[in-house]
N, C-alpha and C positions, 0 to 999 in steps of 0.2 A: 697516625702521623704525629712526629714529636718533633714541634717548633722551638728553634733557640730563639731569645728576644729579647729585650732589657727595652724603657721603654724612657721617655729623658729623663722625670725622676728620679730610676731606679741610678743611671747614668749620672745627673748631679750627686746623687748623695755617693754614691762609689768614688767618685775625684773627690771629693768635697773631705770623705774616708782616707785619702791615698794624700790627703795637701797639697791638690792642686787648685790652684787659685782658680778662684770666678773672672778675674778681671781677665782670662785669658778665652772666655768664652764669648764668642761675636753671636748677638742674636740675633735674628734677622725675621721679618717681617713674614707671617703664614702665608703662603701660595695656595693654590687652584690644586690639589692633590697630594697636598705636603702630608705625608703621617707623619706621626707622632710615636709610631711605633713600628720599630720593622723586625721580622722575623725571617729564619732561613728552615727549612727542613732540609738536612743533610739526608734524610732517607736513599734516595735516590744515586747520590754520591758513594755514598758507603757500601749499598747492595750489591752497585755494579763494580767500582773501583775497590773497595775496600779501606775508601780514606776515611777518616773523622776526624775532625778540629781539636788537634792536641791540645790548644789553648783558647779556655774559655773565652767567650767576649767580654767579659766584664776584667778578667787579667787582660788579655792583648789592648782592649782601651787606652787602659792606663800605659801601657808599654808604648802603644805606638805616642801616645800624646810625650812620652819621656824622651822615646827618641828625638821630637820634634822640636822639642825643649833642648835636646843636647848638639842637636845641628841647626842653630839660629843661622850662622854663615848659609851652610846650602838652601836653608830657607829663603834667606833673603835673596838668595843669586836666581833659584827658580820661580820668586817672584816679583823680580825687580822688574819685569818687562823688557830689560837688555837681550834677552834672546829676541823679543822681535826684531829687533837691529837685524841682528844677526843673520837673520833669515830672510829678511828683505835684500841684504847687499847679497848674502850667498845665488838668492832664485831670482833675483831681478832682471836675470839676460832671458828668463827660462816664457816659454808659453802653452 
């Protein structure tokens, strides 16, 4: 079995490598089963599908945190909480 993993470390110093700011990292308090490290074994994907992760984790990281950097608007719209509005007046007849 050949697990992918990167572990927060590995994680900090890769952004840390790529210039992305720390002040963008929220830390938050260790929970009741939190790792510290998580891994995937593609085995099973790949044997039967024939997929495998074109892009490593440690690229896609950085990518998806770029993307998220480059859509601050959508960001902020999917988490301003105004969709709950929305959804309250949409299903409020509804039961």
């Amino acid at each position: 079995m050949t697990a992918i993993g990167i572990d927060i470390e590995q994680l900090h110093d890769r952004l840390q490598d790529e210039g992305i700011s720390e002040d963008l990292i929220k830390h938050v308090e260790d929970r009741l089963g939190h790792d510290r490290r998580y891994g995937i074994d593609p085995t099973k994907i790949r044997n039967d599908l024939g997929w495998y992760p074109e892009t490593p984790f440690e690229v896609g990281i950085v990518k998806t945190i770029d993307w998220y950097l480059e859509n601050e608007e959508w960001m902020n719209r999917v988490t301003s909480g105004a969709y709950q509005s929305y959804y309250a007046d949409m299903y409020k007849n509804r039961q």
